[in-house]
Structure formats: structure tokens, C-alpha cells
C-alpha positions in Angstrom: -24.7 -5.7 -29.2 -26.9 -2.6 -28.9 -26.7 -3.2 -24.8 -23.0 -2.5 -24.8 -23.2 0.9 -26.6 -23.9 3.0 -23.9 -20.9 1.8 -22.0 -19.1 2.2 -25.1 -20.2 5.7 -25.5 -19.4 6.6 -21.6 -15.7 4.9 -22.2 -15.1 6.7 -25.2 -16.0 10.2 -23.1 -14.0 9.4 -20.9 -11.1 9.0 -22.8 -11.9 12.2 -24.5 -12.3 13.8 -21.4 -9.3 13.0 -20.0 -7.1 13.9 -23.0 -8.5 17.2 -23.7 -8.4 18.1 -19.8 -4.1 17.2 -20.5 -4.3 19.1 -23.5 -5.8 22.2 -21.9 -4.0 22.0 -19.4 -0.7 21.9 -21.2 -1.7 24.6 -23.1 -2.9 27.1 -20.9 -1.2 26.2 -18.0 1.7 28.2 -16.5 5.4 27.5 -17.4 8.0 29.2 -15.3 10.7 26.0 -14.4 13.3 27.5 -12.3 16.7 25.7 -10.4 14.5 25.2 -7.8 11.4 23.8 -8.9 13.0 21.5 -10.8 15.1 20.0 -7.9 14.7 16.9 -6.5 12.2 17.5 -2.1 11.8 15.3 -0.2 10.0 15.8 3.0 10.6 19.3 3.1 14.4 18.5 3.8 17.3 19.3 1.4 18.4 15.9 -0.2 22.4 15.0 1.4 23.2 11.8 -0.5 22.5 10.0 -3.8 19.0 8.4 -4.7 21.2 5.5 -5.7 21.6 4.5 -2.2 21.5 1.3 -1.2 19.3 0.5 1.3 19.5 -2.1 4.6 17.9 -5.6 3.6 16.8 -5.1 7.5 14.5 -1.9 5.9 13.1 -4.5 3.8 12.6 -7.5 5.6 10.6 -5.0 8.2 8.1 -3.9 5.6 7.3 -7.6 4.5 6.6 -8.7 8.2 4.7 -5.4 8.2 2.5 -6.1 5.6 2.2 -10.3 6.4 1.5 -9.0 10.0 -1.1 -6.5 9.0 -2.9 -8.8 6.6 -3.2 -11.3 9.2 -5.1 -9.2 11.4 -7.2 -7.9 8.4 -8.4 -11.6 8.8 -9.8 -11.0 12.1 -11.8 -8.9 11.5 -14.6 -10.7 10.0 -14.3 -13.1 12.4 -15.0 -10.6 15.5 -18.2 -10.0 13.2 -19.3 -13.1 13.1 -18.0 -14.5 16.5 -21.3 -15.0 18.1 -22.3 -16.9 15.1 -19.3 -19.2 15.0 -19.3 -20.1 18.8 -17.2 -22.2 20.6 -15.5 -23.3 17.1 -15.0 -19.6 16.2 -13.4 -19.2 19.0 -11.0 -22.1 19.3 -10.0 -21.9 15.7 -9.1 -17.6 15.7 -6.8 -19.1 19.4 -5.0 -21.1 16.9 -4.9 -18.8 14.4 -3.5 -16.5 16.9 -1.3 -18.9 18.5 0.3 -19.4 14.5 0.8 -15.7 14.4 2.5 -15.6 18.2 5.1 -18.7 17.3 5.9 -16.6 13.8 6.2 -13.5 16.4 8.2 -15.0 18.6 10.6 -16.8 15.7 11.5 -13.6 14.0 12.2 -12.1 17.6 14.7 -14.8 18.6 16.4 -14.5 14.4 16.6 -10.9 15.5 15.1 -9.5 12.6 14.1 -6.5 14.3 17.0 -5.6 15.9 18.5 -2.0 14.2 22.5 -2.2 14.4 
């Protein structure tokens, strides 16, 4: 048990950093809220509609073929560091890996899903 004291001891410091930094910083810290600090920026652009907006499902299904997309070539990069290990087999299995990734391309190309109306 006496191994785990020291983390215990750095754990509780940190938590008893961190709250008396938000104390102090509470206390001290200035407090002028006006009309406009307290309104709602957004890029630097004055908002013109309600944040209850509904949004496209085209918006969405872009950002999940985004991130499946983007995850997909995360993959490849361990494989270009290894590829001189892997050889021949390396090799033909990233072609089918890609060729997987050029069908699903071409599939969500012909369903139109990233056409903008």
C-alpha cells in the first residue's frame, strides 16, 4: 500500500490545485458583463438565425465519410513504415485495401451523397 501514496499525494495536489486556481480566480478576477459580452459570436460574424436550426442530414452524412475516410488512411501509414518489411504481401494486401476504399468511393459518388442541392 505504501507504493501508492505518492500518487495519492500528487492526485490529491492536483485537485487542490485546480480548485483553489477557480477559486482565485473567481475571487479576484474581473467582473464587468455587459449586452455585449454576454451575446452569443460566432466567427467574428453577428448571429442571423436561431441556434435551434436544423441542420441538412447531407452536413452530416459528410462528416461521417469524413472521419471513416480519414481513419482509413490513418491505417496506411504504418504500413508505408513498414513496407519494405512486408514485401510483395505488404504490397498486394494495402492494393486491396485500397481497392475497398475506391469501390466505397465510387458507391457513395454514384448515391450522390456528396452532391449539395
Amino acid at each position: 500500500m505504501e507504493q501508492y501514496v505518492p500518487i495519492a499525494i500528487m492526485l490529491g495536489l492536483g485537485v487542490l490545485s485546480g480548485l483553489v486556481f477557480t477559486s482565485v480566480n473567481r475571487l479576484i478576477g474581473p467582473k464587468h458583463p455587459s449586452e455585449e459580452k454576454l451575446s452569443t459570436y460566432e466567427s467574428g460574424m453577428e448571429p442571423v438565425r436561431s441556434a435551434r436550426e436544423r441542420f441538412s442530414v447531407k452536413f452530416y452524412l459528410v462528416a461521417m465519410l469524413f472521419i471513416v475516410f480519414d481513419i482509413e488512411t490513418v491505417f496506411m501509414y504504418p504500413w508505408a513504415v513498414r513496407f519494405r518489411a512486408l514485401g510483395m504481401f505488404g504490397f498486394v494486401e494495402m492494393l486491396v485495401f485500397i481497392g475497398i476504399l475506391l469501390v466505397g468511393f465510387v458507391y457513395i459518388l454514384k448515391k450522390g451523397a456528396l452532391r449539395w442541392h
